[in-house]
N, C-alpha and C positions, 0 to 999 in steps of 0.2 A: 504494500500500500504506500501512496507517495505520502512524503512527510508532512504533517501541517508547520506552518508558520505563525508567528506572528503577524496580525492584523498589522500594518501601516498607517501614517499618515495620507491620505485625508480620513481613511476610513473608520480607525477609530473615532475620531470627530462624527463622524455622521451617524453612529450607531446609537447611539439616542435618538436623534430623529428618527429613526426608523423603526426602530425596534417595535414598539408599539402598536405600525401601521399592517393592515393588512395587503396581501401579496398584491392587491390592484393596484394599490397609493403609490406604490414605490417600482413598481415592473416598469422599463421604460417597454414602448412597442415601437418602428418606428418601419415602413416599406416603401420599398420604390415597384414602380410597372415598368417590365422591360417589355419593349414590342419590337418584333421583330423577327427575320429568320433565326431560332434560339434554341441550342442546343443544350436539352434539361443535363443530362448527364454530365456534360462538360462544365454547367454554372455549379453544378453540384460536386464535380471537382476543384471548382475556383471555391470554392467554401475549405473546403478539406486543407487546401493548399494556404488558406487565411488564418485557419483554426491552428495548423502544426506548425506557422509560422508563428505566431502572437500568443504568448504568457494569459496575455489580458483576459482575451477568449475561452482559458481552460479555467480560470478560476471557479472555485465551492468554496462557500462559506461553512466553516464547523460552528455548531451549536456550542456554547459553552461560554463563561466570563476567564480568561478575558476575552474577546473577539480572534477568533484564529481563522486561517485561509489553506488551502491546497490548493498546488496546481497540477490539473491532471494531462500524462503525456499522453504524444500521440493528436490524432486530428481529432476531428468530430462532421460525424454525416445531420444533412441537415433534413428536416420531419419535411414530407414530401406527398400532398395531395393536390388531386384532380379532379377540377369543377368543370370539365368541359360539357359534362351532362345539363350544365343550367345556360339559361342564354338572358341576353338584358341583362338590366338593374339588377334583377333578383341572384346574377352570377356575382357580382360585386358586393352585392349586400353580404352573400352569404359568407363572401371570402375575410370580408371584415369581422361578420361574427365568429368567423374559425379563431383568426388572428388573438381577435379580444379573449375568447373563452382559454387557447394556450396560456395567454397573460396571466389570467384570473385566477384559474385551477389554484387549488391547497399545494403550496411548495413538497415536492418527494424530500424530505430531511437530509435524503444519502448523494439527493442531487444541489441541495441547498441555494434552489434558484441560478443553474449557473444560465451564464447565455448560448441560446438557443437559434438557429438557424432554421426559418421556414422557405421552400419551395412549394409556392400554388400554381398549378397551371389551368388559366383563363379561356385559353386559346391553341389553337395551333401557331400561332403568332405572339399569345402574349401570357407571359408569368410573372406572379407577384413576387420580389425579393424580401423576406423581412429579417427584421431582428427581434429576440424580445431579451431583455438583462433586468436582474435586479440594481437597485442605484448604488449599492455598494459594491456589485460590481465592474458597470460602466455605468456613466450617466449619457445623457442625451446626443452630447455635442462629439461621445463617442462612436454612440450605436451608428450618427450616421456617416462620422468617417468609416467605418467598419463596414457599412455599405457598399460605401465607394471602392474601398479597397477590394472587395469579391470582384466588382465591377471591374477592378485593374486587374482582377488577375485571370478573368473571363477572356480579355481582351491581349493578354500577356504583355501586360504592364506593370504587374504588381513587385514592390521592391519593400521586402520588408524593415529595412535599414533604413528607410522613408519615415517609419512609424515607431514612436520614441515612446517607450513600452517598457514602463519602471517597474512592472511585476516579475518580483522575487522567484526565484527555486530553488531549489535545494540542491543543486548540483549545478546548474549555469547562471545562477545568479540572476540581474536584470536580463528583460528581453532584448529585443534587436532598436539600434538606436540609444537606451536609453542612457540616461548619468543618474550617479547616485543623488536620490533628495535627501533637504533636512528631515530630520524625523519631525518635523512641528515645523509651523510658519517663521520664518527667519526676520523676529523681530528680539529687537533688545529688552533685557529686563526691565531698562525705564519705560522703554515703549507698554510693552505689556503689564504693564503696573497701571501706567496712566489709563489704557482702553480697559483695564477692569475697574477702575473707578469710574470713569464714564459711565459703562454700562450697572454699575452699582446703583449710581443714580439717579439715572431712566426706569431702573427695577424696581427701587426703593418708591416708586411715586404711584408705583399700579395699586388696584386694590387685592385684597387677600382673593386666593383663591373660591373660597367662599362664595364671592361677588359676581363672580366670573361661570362658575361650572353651572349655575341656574337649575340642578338635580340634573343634571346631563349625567352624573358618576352612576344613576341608578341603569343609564341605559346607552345602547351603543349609537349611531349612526344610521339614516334613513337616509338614502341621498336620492334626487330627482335629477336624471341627467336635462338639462335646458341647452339649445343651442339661440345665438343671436348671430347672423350671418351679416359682415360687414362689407356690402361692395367695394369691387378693389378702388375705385377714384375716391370714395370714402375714406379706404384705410389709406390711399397713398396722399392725401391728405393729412391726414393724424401724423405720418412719420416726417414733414414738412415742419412743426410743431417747434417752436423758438423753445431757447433755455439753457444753460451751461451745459448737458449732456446732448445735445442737437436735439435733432428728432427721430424718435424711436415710439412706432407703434405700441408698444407694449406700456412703455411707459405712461404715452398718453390715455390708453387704457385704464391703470392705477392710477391715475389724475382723476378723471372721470367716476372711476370707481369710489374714491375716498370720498369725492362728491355728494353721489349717490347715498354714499350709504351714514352718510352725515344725517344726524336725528337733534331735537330740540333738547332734548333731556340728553345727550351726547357732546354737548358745545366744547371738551377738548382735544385732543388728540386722537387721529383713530391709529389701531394698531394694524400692521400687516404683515407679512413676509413672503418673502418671497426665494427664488436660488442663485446666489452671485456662483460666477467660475473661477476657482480659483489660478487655472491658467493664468488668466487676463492678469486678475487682483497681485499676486504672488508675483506675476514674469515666470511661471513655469516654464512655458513654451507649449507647444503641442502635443502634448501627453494622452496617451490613453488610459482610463479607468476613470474611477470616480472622483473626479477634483473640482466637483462643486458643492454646496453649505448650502443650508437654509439660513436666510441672514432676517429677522425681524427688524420694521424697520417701523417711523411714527410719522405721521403726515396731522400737523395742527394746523387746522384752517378756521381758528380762534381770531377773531375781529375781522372776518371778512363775511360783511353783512349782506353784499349784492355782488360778488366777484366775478371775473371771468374766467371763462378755462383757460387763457395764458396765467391769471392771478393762481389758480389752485396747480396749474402744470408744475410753476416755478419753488411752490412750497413743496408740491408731494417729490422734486427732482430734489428737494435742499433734504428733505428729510431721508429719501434714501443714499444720496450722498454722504450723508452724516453719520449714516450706519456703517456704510463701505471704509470710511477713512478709520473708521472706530474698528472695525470686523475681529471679533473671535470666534473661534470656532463655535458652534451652535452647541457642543453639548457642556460645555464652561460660560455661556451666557445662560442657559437652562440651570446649573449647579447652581452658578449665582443667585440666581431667583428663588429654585431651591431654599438656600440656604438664608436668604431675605424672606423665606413664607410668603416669598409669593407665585410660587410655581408648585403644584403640584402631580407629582408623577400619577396616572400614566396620560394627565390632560396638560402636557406638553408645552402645548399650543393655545391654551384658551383664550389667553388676552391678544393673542394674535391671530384669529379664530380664521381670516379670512386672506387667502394665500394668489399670488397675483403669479404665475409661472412666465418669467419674464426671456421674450425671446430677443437677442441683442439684432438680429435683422428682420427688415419684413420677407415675409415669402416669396420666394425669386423662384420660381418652376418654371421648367420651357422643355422642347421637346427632346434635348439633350445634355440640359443641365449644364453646359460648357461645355461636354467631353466629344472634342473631336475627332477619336480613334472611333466611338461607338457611331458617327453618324457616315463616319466612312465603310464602314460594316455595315450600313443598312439599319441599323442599332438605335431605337428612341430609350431615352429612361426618364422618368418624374415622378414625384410623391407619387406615391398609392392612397388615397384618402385619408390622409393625416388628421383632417379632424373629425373623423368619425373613428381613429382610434384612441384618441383622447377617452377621457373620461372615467369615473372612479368606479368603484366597486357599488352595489344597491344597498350593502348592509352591511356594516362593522360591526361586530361586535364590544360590548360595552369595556372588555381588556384590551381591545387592539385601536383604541378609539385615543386619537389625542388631541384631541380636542375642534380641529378645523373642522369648521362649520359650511364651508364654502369656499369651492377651490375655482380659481377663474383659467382659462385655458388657450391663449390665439392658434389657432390650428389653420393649414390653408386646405381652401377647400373648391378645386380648380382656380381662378384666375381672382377668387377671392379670397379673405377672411371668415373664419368663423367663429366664435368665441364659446367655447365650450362651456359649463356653468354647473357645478355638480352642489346642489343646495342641501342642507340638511333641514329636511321638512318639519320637523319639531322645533325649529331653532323658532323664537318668538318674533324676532325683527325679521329673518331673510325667509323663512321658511314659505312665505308668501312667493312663489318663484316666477307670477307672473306676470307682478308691482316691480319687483328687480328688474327682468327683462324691458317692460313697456319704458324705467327710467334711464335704464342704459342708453338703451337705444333711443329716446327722445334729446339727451347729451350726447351722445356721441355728434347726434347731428347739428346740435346747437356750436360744439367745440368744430365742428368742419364752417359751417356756415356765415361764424360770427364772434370769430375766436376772441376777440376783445369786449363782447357786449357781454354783459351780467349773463350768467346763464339763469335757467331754470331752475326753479326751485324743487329740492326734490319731496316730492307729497308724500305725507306718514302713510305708512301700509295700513290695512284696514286693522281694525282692533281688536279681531278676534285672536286672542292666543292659544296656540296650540300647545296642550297639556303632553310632559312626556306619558 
């Protein structure tokens, strides 16, 4: 049996966030559609040839404190169905629910979520490539180089020394490309002294957990998935969007959002979080695995009586800036809290209840993605309905539950946006999911339309509360 390891840096960090969630929350899924003259067998070699190349790809999580890893040798064949028996919508629909339900399923303990490799065939011309990974062990910005990379090597392009791959083994050490990391973020003890007194005192001002879980402890998670579909001159609008960080769709999104969900009895701060990269943050470089944080962050839109969405864009961009330059790892701002009483395990997330999953570009899809080896082969690729793979699980249970109430999602969805919306129906304020959608979406288009005039105000949801 290959040897376990020690867990690493980032992943210790992120195993509190995680720990708690169930397999939906945390599985990235992420595929592309190849069309084309396309030979299964040989794409199903280009896996093989990705999987025995990259560390990243063999990793299992072992059960147990402290967090340990295995990497296991050898390649891996990828799970391999055939939809050609359905025709239309209903072959696409059904390929998305194959995708989502591999996601979903109860983790096998002895395979400890590792990442998986799916070939669907659509067509005689067209098959779906996907990925699915847990976040500890790639995250997003992974799975879809790891895409691309099948793709290079379909194409015999693929150079694994391209792919800078710091997962450990027990007998050749890092992968191909990679350099040794620090074991922790490479800040000095003044540094890190200072960003835990910051965050001390961000923590110290929330109220006790008490305030916060509203008898949520008694019961798990009820989610309603909601879509709001944002035409693309719409979203290429939003990413146009002034303010120290330019414009970024996503952002303008958690502008809008903090908006939204501003209540009279709420006049200060709202709380959110969302997932910085640690690449970026760090100067890693292009690393594969999981080296992004959940990072909480606080948007106060306190004294702004009649704003516009440039007024709230430039607070909710100060507020998450403020996080970023502060940044610790998420499970020592949790301890903190902890240990202030005002976090309580296993609701995580309470005072941060509402999670904005932030994508740093808007969706660029075309009929070859860049790659001009594939269209010289006759070869198209682009998402496969990214935003209908979005979205969480229906039901958490009340131990695997930490607290987020509402996860918000930009997914593209052909030549548009879609904003995926997964509510928890019990929650008293949001559980209303179709007062949220009607306010979004009447902001969004106030911040396209009139980005400087007062927006809209957003109307109290109706009164009825739902009991857990």
């Amino acid at each position: 049996m290959t040897a376990s390891l020690p867990a690493g840096f980032p992943r210790r960090g992120a195993w509190l966030a995680v720990r708690y969630a169930d397999p939906a929350e945390v599985t990235h899924l992420r595929a592309l559609r190849l069309t084309g003259t396309l030979d299964e067998a040989r794409l199903a070699d280009a896996v093989r040839q990705v999987t025995a190349a990259l560390p990243a790809l063999r990793v299992e999580l072992v059960d147990g404190e402290p967090l340990r890893l295995r990497v296991r040798p050898g390649a891996a064949d990828p799970a391999r169905t055939d939809l050609r028996h359905l025709t239309g919508p209903a072959r696409d629909h059904a390929c998305a629910e194959l995708l989502r339900t591999a996601r979903d399923r109860p983790a096998d303990r002895a395979e400890a979520h590792r990442a998986r490799f799916h070939l669907v065939r659509l067509a005689d011309d067209e098959i779906v490539l996907a990925l699915t990974a847990h976040s500890l062990v790639l995250d997003a910005r992974s799975v879809y180089a790891l895409l691309g990379a099948v793709c290079q090597a379909y194409t015999g392009r693929f150079r694994a020394e391209q792919y800078r791959d710091p997962t450990p083994t027990p007998t050749t050490g890092p992968g191909p490309g990679a350099e040794p990391l620090a074991p922790l973020a490479p800040l000095s003890e003044r540094a890190r002294a200072s960003r835990r007194r910051w965050w001390t005192r961000r923590l110290a001002a929330l109220p006790a957990p008490a305030d916060t879980t509203a008898g949520a402890a008694r019961r798990g998670r009820e989610s309603q998935t909601h879509r709001l579909r944002v035409p693309a001159g719409r979203w290429e609008a939003l990413t146009t969007s002034a303010g120290p960080l330019g414009g970024n769709g996503s952002l303008a999104v958690m502008a809008v959002a903090a908006w939204c969900l501003r209540t009279p009895d709420s006049p200060g701060p709202g709380y959110f979080s969302t997932v910085v990269d640690l690449r970026d943050h760090l100067e890693l470089g292009p690393l594969l695995g999981p080296f992004s944080d959940r990072l909480p962050f606080g948007v106060d839109l306190s004294g702004l009586s009649a704003p516009s969405f440039h007024d709230v864009l430039l607070r909710t961009q100060a507020g998450f800036l403020d996080a970023v330059v502060h940044y610790l790892p998420y499970d020592e701002v949790v301890a903190l809290g902890v240990e202030l009483g005002r976090i309580a395990p296993p609701r995580t997330a309470a005072h941060w209840d509402v999670t904005l999953h932030f994508c740093r570009n808007p969706p660029a899809s075309s009929a070859t993605r860049g790659e001009r080896t594939l269209a010289e082969q006759g070869l198209s690729i682009e998402l496969f309905r990214e935003s209908d793979l979005l979205g969480a699980a229906t039901s958490v249970p009340a131990d695997r539950w930490d607290g987020v109430a509402l996860d918000l999602r930009p997914g593209e969805s052909g030549p548009d946006t879609e904003l995926v919306l997964d509510i928890d129906r019990h929650h008293p304020r949001l559980g209303h999911a179709e007062h949220v959608l009607q306010v979004l979406d009447r902001t969004l288009d106030a911040a396209v339309t009139a980005p400087d005039a007062p927006l809209p105000p957003p109307h109290p949801a109706p009164t009825t509360r739902r009991l857990p």
